[in-house]
C-alpha positions as CSV (number, residue, x, y, z in Angstrom):
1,X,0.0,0.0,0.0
2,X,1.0,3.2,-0.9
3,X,2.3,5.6,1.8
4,X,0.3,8.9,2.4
5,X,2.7,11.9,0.6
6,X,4.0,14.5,3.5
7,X,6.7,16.0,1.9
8,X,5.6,18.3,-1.2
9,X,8.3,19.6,-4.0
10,X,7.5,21.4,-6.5
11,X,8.7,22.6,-9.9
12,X,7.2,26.0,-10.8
13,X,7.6,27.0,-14.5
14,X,4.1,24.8,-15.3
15,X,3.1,23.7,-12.4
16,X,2.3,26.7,-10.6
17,X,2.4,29.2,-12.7
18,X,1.9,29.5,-16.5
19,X,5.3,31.7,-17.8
20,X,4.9,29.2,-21.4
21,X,4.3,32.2,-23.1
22,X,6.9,35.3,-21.4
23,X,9.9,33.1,-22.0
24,X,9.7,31.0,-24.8
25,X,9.0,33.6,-27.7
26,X,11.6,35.7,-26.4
27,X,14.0,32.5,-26.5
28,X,13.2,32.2,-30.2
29,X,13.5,35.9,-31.3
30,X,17.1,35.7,-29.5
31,X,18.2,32.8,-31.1
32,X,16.9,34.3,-34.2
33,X,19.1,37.7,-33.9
34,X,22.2,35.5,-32.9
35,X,21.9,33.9,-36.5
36,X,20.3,30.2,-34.8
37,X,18.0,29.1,-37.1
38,X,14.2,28.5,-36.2
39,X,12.6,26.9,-39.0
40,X,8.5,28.3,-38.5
41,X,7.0,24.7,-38.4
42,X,9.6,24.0,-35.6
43,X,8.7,26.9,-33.2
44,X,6.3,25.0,-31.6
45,X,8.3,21.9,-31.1
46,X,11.6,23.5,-30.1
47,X,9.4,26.1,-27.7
48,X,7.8,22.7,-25.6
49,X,10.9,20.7,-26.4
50,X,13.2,23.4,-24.4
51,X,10.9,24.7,-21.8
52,X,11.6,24.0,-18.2
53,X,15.4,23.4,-18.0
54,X,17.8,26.0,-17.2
55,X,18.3,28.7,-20.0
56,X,21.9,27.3,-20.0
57,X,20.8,23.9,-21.0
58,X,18.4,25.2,-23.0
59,X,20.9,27.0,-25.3
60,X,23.3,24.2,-24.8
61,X,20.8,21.7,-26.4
62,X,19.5,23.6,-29.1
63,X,23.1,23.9,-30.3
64,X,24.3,27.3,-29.8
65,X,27.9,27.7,-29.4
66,X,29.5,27.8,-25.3
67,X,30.9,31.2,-26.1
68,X,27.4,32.6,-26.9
69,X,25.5,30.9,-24.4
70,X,25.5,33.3,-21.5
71,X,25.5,37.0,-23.5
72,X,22.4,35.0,-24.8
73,X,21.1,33.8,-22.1
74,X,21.3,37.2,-20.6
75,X,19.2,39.2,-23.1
76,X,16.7,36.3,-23.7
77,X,15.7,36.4,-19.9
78,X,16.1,40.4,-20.0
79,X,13.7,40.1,-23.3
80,X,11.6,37.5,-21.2
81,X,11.0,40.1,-18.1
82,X,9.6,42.5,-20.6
83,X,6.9,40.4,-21.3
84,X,6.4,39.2,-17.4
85,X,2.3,40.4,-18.0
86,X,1.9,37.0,-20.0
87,X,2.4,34.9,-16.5
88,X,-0.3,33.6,-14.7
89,X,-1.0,31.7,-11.8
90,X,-2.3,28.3,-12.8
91,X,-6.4,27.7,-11.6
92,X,-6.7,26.6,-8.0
93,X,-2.6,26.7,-7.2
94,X,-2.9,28.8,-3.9
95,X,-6.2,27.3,-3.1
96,X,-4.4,23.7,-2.8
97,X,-0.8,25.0,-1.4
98,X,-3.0,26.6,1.2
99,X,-4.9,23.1,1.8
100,X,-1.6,21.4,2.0
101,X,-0.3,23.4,4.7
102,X,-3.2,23.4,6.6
103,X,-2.8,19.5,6.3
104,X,0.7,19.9,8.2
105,X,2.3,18.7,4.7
106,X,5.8,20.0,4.4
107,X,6.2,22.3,1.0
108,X,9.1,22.8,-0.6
109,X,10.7,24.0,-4.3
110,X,13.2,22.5,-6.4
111,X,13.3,24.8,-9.7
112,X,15.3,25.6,-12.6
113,X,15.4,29.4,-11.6
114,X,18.4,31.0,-11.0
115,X,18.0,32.5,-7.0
116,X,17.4,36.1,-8.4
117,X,14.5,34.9,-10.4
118,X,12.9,33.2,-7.3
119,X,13.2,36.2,-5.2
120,X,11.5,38.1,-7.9
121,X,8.7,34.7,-7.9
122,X,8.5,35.2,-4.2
123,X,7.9,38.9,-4.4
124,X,5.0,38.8,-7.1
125,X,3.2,35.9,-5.4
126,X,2.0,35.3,-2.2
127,X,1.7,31.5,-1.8
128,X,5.5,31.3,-2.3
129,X,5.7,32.2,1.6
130,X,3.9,28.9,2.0
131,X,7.2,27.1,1.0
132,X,9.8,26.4,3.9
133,X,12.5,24.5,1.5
134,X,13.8,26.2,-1.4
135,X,16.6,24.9,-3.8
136,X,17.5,26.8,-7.0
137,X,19.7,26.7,-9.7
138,X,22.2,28.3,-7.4
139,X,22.1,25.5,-5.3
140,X,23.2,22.7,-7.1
141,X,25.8,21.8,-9.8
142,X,24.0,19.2,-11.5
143,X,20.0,20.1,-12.9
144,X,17.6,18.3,-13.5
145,X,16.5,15.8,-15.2
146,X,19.7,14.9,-13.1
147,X,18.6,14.4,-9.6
148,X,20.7,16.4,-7.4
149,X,17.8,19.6,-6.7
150,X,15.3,17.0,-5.4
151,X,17.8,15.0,-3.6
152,X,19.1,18.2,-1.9
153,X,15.3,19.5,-1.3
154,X,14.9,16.2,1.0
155,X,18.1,16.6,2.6
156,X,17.7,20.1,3.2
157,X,13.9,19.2,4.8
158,X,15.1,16.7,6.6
159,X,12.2,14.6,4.8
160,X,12.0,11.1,4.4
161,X,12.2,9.6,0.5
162,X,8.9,7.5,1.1
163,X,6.7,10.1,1.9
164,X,8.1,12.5,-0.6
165,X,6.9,13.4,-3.8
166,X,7.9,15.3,-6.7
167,X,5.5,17.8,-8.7
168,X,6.4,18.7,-12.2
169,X,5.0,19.0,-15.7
170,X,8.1,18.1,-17.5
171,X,10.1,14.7,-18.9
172,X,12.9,16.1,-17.3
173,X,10.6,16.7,-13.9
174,X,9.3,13.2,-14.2
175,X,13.1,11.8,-14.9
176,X,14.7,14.1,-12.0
177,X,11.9,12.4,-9.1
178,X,12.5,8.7,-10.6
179,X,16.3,9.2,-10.2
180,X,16.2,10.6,-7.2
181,X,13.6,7.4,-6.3
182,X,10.6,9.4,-5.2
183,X,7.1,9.7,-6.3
184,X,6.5,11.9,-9.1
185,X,2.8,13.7,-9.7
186,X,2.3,14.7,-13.1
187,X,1.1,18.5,-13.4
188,X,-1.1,17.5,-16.3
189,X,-3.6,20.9,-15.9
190,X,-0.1,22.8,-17.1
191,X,2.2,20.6,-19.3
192,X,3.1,21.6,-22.5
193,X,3.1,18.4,-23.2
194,X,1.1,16.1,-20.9
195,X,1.7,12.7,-22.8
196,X,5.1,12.9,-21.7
197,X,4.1,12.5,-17.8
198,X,2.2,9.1,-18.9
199,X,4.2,7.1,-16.3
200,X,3.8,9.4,-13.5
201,X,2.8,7.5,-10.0
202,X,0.3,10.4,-9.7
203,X,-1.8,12.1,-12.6
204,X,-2.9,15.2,-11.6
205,X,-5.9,16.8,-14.1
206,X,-6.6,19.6,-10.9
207,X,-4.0,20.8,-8.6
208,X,-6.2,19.8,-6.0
209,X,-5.5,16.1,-7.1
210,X,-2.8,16.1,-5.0
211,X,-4.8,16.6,-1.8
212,X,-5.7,12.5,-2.2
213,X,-2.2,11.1,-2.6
């Protein structure tokens, strides 16, 4: 039988909050003006494929040179910030944080986002005081899908691995929590692409699908 989850992590690009659309258009339009071609027919594909990881890896995997990456990296996320009104919370994501807490359930993140970005996360919403573990791209040297930021969210909670469960809308989210041998819930209500999280312990159509598990 299945133990009941105490021990929360979550991934936020997707799963809490919807920024799909403030940084993956930008990502194109920089590649673009670096001379990276993007056919049109693969803006889609490449947008979904790419979204979620660390701009580094990002840039890495789509090919661009190492000597570009971070002057790139720097004006797609400065080009990204201009379009920060296209975020949005995801329906019913405070509503079930608040639940969880109220629960006793122990919340934590494990994201992509450099530490500068969270701050700036933390600062625009307020459910992000609701989390009492926080591990950022800062934090680690390895990212995910490796599974170093989950394995140093539990360490850093103190949590134990049975109980724990990793939420993310992402392959790399979903190979990240099976690496790091914890439960993974699927945040099908904001993947860009949801078939991907087909072997996820937990499918979660609602946020508030994760106050049965």
């Amino acid at each position: 039988m299945t133990k009941k989850m105490q021990n929360f992590i979550f991934d936020i690009d997707g799963t809490l909050i919807d920024t799909l659309d403030m940084y993956m258009p930008a990502m194109i339009e920089t590649l673009r003006k670096h001379s990276y071609h993007v056919a049109p027919e693969d803006e889609e594909e490449t947008m979904h494929r790419l979204f979620g990881i660390t701009g580094v890896d990002a840039l890495r995997i789509f090919g661009v040179k190492e000597e570009d990456i971070a002057p790139m990296v720097k004006e797609w996320f400065a080009l990204s910030y201009q379009r920060e009104d296209r975020t949005k919370i995801l329906p019913g994501i405070p509503e079930t944080l608040q639940s969880l807490a109220d629960q006793g359930k122990n919340l934590a993140v494990a994201t992509s986002k450099l530490q500068s970005e969270y701050d700036h996360f933390k600062q625009q919403f307020a459910f992000s005081k609701l989390f009492n573990t926080v591990i950022t791209s800062d934090d680690t040297s390895k990212h995910k899908p490796d599974p170093e930021p989950i394995l140093a969210a539990i360490d850093k909670m103190g949590a134990d691995p049975e109980t724990s469960v990793y939420v993310g809308d992402t392959i790399n989210d979903l190979k990240a929590a099976k690496a790091a041998d914890i439960k993974f819930a699927g945040a099908l209500y904001g993947s860009a692409n949801p078939d991907a999280l087909k072997d996820a312990d937990f499918p979660l159509t609602t946020p508030a699908d994760l106050l049965k598990i």
